[in-house]
LUMLUMKOL-498734 format. One record per atom (N, C-alpha, C, O): residue in one letter; chain; atom name; x, y, z. Coordinates in steps of 0.1 Angstrom, whole numbers, plus 5000, padded with zeros to 4 digits. Layout:
BEGIN
(atom a,A,CA,(X,Y,Z))
...
END
This chain:
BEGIN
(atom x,A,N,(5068,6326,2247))
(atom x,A,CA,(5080,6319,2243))
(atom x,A,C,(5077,6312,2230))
(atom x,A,O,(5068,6304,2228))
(atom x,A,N,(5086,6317,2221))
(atom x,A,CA,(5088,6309,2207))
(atom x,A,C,(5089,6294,2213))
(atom x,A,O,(5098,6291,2220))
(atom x,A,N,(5078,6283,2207))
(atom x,A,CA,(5077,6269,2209))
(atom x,A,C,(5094,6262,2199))
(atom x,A,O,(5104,6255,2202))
(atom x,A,N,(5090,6269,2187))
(atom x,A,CA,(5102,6260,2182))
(atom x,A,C,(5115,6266,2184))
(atom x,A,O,(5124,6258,2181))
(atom x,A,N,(5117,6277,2189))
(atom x,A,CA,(5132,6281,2192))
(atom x,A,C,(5136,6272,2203))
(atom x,A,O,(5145,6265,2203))
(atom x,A,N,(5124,6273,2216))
(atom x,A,CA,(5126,6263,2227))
(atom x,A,C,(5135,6244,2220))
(atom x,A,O,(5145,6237,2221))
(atom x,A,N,(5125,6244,2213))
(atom x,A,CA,(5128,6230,2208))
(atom x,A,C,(5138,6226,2202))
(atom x,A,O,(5141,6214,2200))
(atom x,A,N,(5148,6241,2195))
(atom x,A,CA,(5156,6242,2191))
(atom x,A,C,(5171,6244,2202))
(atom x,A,O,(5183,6241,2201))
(atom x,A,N,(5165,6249,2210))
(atom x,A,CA,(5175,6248,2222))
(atom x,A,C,(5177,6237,2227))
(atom x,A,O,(5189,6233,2228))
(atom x,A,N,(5164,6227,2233))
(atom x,A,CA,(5164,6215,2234))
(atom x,A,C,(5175,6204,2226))
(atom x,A,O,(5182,6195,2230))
(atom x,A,N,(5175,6208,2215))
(atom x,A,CA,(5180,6196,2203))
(atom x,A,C,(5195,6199,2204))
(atom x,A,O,(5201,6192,2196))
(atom x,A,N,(5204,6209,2212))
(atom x,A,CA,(5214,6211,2213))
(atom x,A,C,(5219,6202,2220))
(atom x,A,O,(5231,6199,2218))
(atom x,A,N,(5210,6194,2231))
(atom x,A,CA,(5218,6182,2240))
(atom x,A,C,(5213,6168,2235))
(atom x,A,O,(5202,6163,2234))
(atom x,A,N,(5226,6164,2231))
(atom x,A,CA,(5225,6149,2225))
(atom x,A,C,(5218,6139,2231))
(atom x,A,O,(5222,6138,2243))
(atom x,A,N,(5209,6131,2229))
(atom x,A,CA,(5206,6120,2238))
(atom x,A,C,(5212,6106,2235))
(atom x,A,O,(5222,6106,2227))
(atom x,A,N,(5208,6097,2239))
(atom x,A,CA,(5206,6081,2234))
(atom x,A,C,(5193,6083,2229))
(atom x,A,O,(5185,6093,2228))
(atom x,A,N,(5193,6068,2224))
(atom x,A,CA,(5179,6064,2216))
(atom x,A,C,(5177,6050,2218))
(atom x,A,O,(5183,6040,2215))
(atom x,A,N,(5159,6052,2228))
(atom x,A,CA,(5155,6045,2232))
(atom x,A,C,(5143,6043,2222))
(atom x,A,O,(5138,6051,2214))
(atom x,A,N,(5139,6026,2225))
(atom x,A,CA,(5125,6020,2218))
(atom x,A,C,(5120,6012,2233))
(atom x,A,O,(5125,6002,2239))
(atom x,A,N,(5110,6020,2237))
(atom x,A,CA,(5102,6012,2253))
(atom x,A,C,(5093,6010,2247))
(atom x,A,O,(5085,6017,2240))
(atom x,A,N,(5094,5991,2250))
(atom x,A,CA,(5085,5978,2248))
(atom x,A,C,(5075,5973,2256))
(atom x,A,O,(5075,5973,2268))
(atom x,A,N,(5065,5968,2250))
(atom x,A,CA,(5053,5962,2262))
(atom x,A,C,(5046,5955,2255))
(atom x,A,O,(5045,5956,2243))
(atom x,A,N,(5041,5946,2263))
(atom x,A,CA,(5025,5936,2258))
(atom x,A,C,(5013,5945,2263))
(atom x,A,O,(5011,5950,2274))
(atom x,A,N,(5006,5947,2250))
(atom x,A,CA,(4991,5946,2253))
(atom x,A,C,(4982,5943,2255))
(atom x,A,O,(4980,5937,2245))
(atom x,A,N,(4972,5941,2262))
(atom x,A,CA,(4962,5932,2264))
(atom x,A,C,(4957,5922,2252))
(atom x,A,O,(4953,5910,2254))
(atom x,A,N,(4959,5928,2240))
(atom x,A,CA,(4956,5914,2232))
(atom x,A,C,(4967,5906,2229))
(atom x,A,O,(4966,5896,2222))
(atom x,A,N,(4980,5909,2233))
(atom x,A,CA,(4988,5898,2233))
(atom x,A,C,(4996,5904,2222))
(atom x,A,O,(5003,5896,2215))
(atom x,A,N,(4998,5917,2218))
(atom x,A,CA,(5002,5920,2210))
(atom x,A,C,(5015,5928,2214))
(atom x,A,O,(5014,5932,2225))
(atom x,A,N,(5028,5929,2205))
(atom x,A,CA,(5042,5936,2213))
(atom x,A,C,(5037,5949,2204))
(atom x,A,O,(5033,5949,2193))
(atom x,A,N,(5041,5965,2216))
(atom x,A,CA,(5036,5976,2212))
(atom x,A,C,(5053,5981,2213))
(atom x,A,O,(5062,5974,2219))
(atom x,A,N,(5056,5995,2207))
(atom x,A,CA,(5069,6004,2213))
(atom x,A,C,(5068,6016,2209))
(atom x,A,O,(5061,6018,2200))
(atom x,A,N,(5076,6026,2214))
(atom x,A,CA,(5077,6038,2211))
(atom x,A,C,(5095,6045,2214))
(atom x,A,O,(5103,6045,2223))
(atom x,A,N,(5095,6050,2204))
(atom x,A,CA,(5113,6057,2202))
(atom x,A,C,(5108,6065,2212))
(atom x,A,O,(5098,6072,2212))
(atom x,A,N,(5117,6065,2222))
(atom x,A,CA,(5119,6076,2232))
(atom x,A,C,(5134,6078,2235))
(atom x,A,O,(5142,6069,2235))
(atom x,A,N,(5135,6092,2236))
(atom x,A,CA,(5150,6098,2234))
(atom x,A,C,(5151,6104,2251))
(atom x,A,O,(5161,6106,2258))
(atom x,A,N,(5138,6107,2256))
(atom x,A,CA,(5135,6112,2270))
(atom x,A,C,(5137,6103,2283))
(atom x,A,O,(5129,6099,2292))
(atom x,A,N,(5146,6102,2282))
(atom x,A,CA,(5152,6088,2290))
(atom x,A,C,(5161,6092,2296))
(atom x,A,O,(5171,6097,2291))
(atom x,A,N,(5158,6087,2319))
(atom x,A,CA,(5171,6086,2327))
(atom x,A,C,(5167,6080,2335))
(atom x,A,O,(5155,6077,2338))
(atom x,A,N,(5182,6079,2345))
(atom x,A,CA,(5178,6073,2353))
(atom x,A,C,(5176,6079,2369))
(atom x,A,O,(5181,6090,2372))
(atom x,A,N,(5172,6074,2375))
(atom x,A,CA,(5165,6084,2384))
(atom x,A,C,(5171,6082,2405))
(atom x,A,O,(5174,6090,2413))
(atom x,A,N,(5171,6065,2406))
(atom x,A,CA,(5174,6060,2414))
(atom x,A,C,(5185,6050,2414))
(atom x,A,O,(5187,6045,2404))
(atom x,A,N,(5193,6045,2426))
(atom x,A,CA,(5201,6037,2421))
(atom x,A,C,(5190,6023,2437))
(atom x,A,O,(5189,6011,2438))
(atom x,A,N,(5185,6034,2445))
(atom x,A,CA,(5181,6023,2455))
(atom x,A,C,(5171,6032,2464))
(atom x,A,O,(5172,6040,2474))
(atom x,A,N,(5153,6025,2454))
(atom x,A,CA,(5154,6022,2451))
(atom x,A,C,(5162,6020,2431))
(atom x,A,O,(5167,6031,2428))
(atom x,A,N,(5164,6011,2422))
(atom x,A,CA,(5166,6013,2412))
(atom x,A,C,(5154,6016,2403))
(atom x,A,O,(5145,6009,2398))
(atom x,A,N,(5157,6033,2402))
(atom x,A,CA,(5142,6036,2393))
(atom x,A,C,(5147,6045,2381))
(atom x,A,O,(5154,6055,2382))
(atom x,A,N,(5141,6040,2369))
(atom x,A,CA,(5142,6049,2358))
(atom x,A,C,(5130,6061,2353))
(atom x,A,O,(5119,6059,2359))
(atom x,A,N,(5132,6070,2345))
(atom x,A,CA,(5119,6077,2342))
(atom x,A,C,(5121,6075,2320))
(atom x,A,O,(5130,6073,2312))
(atom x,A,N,(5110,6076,2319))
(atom x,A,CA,(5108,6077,2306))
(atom x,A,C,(5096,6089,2303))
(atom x,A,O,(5085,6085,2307))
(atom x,A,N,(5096,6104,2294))
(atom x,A,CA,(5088,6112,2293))
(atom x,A,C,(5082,6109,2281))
(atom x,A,O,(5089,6110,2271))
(atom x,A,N,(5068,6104,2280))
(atom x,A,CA,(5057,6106,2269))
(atom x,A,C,(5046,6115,2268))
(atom x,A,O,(5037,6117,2276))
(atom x,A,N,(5049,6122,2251))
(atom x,A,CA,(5039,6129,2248))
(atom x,A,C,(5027,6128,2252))
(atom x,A,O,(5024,6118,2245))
(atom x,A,N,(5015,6131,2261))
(atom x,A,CA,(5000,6125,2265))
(atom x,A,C,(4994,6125,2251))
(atom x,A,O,(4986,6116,2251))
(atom x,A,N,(4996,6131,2241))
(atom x,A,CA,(4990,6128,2229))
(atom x,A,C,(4994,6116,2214))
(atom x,A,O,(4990,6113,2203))
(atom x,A,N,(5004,6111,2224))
(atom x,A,CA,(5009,6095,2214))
(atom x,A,C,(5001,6085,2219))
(atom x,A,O,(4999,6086,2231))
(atom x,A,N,(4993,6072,2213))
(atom x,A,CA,(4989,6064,2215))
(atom x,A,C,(4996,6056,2226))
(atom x,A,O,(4988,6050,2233))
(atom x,A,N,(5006,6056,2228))
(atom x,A,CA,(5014,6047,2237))
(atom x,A,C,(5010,6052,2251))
(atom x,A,O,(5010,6045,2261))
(atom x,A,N,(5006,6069,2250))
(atom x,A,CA,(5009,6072,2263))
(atom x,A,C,(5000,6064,2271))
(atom x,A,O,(5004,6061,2282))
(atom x,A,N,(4987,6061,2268))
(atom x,A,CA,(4975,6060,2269))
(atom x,A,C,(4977,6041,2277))
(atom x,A,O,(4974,6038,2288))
(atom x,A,N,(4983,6033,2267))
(atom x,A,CA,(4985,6019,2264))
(atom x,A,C,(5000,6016,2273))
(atom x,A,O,(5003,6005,2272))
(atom x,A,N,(5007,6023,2280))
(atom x,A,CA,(5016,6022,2288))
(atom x,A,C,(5011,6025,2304))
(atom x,A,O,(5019,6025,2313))
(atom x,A,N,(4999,6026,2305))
(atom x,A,CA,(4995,6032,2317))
(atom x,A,C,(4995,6016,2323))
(atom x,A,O,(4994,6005,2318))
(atom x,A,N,(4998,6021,2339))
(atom x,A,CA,(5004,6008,2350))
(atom x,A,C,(5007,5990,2342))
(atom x,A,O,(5000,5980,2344))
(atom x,A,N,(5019,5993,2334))
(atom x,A,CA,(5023,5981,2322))
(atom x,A,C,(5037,5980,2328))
(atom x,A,O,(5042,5988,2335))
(atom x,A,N,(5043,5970,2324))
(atom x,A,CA,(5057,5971,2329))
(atom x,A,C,(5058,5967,2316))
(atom x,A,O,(5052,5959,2309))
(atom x,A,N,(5071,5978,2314))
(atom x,A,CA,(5079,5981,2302))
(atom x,A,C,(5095,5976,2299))
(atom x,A,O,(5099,5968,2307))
(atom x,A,N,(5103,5980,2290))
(atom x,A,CA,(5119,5975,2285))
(atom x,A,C,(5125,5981,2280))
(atom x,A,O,(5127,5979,2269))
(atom x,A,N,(5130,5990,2285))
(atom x,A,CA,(5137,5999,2275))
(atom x,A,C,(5149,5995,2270))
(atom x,A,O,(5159,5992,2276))
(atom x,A,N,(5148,5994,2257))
(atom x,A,CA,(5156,5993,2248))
(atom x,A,C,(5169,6005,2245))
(atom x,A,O,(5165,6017,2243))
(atom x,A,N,(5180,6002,2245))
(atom x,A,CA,(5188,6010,2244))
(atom x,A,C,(5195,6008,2228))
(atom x,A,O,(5201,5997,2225))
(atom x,A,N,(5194,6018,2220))
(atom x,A,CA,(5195,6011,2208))
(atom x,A,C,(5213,6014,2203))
(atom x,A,O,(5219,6024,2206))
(atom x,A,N,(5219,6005,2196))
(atom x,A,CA,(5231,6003,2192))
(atom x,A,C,(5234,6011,2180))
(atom x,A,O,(5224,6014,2174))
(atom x,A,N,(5244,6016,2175))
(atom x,A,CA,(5246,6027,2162))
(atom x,A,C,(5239,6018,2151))
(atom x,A,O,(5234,6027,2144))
(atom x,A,N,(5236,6006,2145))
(atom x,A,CA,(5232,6001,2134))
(atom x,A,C,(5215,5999,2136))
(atom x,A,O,(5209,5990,2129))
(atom x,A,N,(5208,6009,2147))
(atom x,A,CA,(5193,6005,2147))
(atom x,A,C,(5185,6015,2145))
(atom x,A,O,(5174,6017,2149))
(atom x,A,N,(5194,6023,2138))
(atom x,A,CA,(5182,6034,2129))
(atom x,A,C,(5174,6032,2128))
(atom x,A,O,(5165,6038,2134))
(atom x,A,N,(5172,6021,2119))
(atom x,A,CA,(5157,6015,2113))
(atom x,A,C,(5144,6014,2122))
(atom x,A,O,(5132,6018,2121))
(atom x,A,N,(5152,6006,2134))
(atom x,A,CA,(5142,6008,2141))
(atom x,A,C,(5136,6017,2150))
(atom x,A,O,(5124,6017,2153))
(atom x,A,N,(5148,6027,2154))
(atom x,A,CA,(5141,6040,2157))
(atom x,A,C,(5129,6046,2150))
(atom x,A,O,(5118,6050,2152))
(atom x,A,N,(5138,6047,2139))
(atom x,A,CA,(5124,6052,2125))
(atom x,A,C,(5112,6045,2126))
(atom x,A,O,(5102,6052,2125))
(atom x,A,N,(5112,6034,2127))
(atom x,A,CA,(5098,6022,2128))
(atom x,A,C,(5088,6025,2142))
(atom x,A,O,(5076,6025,2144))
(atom x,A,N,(5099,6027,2152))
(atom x,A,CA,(5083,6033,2164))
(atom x,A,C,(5087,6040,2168))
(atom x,A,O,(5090,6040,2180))
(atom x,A,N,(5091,6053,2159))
(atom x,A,CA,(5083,6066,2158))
(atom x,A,C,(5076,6069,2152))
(atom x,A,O,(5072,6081,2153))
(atom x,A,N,(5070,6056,2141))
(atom x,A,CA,(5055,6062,2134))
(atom x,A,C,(5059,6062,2120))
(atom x,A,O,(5050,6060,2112))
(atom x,A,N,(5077,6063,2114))
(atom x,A,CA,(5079,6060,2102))
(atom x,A,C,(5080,6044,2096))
(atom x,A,O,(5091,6038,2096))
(atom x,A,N,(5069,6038,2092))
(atom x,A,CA,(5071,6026,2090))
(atom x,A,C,(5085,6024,2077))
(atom x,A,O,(5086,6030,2067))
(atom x,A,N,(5094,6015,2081))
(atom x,A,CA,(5105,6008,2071))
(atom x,A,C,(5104,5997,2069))
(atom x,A,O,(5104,5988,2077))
(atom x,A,N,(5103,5996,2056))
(atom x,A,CA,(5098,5985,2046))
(atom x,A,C,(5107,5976,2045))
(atom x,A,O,(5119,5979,2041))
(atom x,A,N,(5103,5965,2049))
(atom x,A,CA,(5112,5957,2048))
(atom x,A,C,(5116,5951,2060))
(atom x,A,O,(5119,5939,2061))
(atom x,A,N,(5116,5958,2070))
(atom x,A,CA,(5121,5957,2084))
(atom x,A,C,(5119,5946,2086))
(atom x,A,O,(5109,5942,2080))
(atom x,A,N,(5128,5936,2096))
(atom x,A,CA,(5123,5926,2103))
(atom x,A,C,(5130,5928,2116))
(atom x,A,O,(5142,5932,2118))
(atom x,A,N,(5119,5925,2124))
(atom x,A,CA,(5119,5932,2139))
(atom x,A,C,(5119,5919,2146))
(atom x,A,O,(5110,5912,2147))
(atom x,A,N,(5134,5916,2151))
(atom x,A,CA,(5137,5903,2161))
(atom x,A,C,(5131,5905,2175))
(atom x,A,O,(5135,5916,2180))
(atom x,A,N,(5124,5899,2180))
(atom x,A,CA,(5121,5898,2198))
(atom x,A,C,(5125,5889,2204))
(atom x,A,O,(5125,5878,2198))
(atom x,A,N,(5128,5889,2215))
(atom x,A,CA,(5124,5878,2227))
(atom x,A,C,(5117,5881,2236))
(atom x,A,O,(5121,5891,2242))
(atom x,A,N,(5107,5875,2241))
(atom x,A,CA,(5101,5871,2253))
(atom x,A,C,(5107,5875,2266))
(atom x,A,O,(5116,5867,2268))
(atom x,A,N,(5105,5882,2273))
(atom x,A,CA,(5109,5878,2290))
(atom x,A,C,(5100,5878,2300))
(atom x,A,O,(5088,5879,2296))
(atom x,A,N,(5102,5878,2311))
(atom x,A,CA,(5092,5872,2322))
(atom x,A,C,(5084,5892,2321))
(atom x,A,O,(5073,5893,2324))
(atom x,A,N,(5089,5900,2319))
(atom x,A,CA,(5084,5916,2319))
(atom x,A,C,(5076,5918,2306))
(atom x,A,O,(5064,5922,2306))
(atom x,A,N,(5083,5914,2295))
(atom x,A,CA,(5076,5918,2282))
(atom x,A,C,(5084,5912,2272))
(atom x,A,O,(5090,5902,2273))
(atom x,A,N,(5082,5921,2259))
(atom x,A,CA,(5089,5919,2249))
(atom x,A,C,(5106,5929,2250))
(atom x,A,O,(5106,5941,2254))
(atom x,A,N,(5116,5924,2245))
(atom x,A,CA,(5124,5933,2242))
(atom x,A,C,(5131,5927,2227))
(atom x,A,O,(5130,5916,2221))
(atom x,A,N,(5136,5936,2224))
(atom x,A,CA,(5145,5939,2208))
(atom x,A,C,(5156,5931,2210))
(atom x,A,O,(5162,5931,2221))
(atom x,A,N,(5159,5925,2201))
(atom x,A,CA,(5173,5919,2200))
(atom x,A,C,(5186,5928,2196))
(atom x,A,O,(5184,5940,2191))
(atom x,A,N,(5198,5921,2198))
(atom x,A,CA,(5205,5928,2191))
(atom x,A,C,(5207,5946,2200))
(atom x,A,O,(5217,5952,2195))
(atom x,A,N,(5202,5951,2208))
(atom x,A,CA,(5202,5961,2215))
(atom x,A,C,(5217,5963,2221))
(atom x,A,O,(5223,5952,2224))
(atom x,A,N,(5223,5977,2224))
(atom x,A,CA,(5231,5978,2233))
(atom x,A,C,(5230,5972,2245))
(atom x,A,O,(5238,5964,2249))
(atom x,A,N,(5215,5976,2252))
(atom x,A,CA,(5214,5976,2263))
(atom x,A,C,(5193,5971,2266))
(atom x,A,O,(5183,5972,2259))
(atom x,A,N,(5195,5966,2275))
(atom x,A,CA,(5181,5963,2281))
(atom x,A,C,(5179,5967,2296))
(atom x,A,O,(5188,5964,2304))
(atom x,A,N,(5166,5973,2301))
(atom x,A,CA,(5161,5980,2311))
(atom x,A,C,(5151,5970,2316))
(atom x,A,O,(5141,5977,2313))
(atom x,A,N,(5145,5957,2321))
(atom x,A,CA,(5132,5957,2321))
(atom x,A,C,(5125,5966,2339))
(atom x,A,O,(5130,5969,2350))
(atom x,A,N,(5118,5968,2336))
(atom x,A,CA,(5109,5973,2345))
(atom x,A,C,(5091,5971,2349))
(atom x,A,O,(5082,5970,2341))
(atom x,A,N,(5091,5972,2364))
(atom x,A,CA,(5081,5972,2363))
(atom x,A,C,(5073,5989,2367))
(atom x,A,O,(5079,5999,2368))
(atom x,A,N,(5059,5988,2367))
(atom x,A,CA,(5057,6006,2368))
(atom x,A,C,(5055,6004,2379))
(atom x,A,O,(5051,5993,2384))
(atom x,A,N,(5057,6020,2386))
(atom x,A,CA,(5065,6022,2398))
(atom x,A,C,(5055,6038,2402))
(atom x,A,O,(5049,6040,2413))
(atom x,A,N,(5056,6044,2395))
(atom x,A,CA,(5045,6054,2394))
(atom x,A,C,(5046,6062,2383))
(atom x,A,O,(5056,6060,2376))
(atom x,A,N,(5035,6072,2377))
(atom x,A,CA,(5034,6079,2368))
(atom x,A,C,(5029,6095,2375))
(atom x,A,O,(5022,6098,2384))
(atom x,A,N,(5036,6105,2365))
(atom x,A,CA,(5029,6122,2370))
(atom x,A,C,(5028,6126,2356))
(atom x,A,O,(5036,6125,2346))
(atom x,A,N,(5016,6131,2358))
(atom x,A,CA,(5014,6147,2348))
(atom x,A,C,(5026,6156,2345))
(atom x,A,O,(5028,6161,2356))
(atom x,A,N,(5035,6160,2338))
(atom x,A,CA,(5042,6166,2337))
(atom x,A,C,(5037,6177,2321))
(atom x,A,O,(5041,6174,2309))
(atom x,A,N,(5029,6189,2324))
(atom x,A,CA,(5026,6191,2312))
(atom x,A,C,(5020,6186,2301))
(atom x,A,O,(5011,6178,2302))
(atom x,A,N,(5025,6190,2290))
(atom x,A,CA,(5019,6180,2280))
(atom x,A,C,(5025,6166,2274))
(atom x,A,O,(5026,6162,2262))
(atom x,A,N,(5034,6158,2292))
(atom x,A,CA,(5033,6147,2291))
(atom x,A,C,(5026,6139,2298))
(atom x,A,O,(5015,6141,2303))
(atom x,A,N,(5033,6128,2299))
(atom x,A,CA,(5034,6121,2308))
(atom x,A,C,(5048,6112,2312))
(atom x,A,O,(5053,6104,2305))
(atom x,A,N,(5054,6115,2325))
(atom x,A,CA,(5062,6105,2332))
(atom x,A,C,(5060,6091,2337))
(atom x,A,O,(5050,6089,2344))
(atom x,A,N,(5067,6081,2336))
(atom x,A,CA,(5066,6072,2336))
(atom x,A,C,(5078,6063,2344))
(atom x,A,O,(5085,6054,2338))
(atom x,A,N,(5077,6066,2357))
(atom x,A,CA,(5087,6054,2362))
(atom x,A,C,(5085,6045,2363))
(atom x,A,O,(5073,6042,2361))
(atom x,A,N,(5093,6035,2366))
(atom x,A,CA,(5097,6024,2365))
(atom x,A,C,(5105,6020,2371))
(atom x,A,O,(5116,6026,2370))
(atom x,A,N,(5105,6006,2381))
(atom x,A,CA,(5112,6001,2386))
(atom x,A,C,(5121,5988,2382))
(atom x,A,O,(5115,5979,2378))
(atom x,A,N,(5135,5988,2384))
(atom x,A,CA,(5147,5980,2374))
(atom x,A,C,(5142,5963,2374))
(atom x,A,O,(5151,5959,2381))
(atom x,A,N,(5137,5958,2373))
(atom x,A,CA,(5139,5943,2376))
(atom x,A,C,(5152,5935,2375))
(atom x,A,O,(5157,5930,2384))
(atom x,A,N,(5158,5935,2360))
(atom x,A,CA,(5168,5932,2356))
(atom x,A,C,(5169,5943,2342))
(atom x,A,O,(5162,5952,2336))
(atom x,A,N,(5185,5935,2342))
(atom x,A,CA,(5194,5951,2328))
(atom x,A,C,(5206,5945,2326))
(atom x,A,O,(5214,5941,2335))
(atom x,A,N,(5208,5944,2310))
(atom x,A,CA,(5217,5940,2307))
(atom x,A,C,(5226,5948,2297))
(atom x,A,O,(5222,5960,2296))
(atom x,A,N,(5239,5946,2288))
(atom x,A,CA,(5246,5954,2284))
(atom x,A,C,(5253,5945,2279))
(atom x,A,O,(5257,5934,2284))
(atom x,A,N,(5255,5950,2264))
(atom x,A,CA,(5265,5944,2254))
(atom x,A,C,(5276,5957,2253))
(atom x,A,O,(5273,5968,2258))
(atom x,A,N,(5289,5953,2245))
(atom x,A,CA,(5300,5965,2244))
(atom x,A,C,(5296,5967,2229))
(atom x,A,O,(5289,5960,2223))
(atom x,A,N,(5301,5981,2224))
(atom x,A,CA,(5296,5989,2216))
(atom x,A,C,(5293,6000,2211))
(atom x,A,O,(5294,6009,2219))
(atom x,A,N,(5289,6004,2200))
(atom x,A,CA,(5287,6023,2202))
(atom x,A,C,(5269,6022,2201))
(atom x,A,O,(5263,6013,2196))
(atom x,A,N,(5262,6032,2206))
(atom x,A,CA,(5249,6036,2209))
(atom x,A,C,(5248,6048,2197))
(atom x,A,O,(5256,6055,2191))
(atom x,A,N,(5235,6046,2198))
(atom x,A,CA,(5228,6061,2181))
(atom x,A,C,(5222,6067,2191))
(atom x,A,O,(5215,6062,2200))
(atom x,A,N,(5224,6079,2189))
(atom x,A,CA,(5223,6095,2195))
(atom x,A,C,(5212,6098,2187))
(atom x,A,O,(5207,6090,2179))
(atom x,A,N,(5207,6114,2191))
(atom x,A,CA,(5203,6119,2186))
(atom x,A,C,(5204,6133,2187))
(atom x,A,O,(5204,6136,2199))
(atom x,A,N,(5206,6145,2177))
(atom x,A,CA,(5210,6160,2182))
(atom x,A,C,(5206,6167,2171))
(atom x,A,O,(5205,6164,2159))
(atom x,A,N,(5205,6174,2174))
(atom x,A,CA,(5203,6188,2163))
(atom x,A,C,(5191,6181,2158))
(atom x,A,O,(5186,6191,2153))
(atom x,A,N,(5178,6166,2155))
(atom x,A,CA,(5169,6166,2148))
(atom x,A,C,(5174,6156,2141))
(atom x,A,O,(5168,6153,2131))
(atom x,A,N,(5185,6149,2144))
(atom x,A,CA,(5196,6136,2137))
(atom x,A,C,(5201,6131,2144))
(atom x,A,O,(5208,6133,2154))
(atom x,A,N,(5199,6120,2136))
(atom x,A,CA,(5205,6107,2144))
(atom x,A,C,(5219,6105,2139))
(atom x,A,O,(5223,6108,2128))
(atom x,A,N,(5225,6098,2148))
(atom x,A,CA,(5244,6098,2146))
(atom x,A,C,(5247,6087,2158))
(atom x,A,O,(5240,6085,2168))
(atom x,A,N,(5259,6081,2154))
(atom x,A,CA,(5265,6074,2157))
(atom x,A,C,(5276,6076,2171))
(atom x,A,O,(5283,6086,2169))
(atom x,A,N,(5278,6069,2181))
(atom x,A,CA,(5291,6076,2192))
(atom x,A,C,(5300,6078,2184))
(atom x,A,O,(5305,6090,2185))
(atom x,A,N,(5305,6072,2177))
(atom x,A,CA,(5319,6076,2168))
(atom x,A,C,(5319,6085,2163))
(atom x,A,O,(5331,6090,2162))
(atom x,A,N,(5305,6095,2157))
(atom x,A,CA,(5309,6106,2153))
(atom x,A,C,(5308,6115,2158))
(atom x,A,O,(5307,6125,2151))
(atom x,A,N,(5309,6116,2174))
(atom x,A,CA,(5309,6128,2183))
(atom x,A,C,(5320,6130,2187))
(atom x,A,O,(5322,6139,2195))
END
């Protein structure tokens, strides 16, 4: 099987666009754009998030409780920022919660704690269980075809 035709089929279904947040052991706030994002249970309430095993995070997210960030149409920037494209200039608001760090300014917030993880190929799965989740009104940034886009323009 052609790798990039697959990937190309893949990119035909739109997602949201997630940034999942955590503390490090040194006290440091870590994240990663993840677009591989759902939800999985309603009771218990469990979500899944899919990471590459070959991204730094996958490694540094192992049994961590995480945030998923649900990002709003004006947070490009920061999708680009943890996915590895640093944006100059950026300034990256946080708050504190009793789980971790999350992003300000977001659609939506997930926090979680970990719940279990599987091998899935050349990832890794990552559930999570809901603690609390919150939600502002608004449009959410997609992602499709390899681009990012706004709800309004679908």
């Amino acid at each position: 099987m052609d790798v990039r035709e697959l990937r190309n089929c893949f990119g035909r279904f739109a997602t949201g666009v997630t940034v999942v947040t955590w503390n490090g052991d040194d006290g440091e706030r870590y994240g990663i754009t993840v677009n591989s994002f759902t939800s999985v249970s309603l009771d218990p309430p469990l979500i899944l998030v899919s990471i590459d095993r070959k991204a730094k995070a996958c490694s540094a997210l192992k049994g961590r409780p995480f945030i998923i960030n649900i990002l709003s149409k004006d947070q490009e920037e920061l999708a680009r920022q943890f996915a590895g494209r640093p944006q100059n200039g950026l300034d990256i608001e946080w708050e504190e919660t009793e789980i971790g760090p999350k992003l300000k300014n977001t659609l939506a917030t997930i926090e979680c704690t970990s719940w279990k993880e599987y091998e899935a190929g050349d990832h890794i799965l990552f559930l999570g269980k809901v603690c609390h989740s919150s939600y502002e009104t608004g449009e959410g940034l997609i992602f499709y075809q390899g681009k990012f886009l706004q709800t309004s323009e679908v």
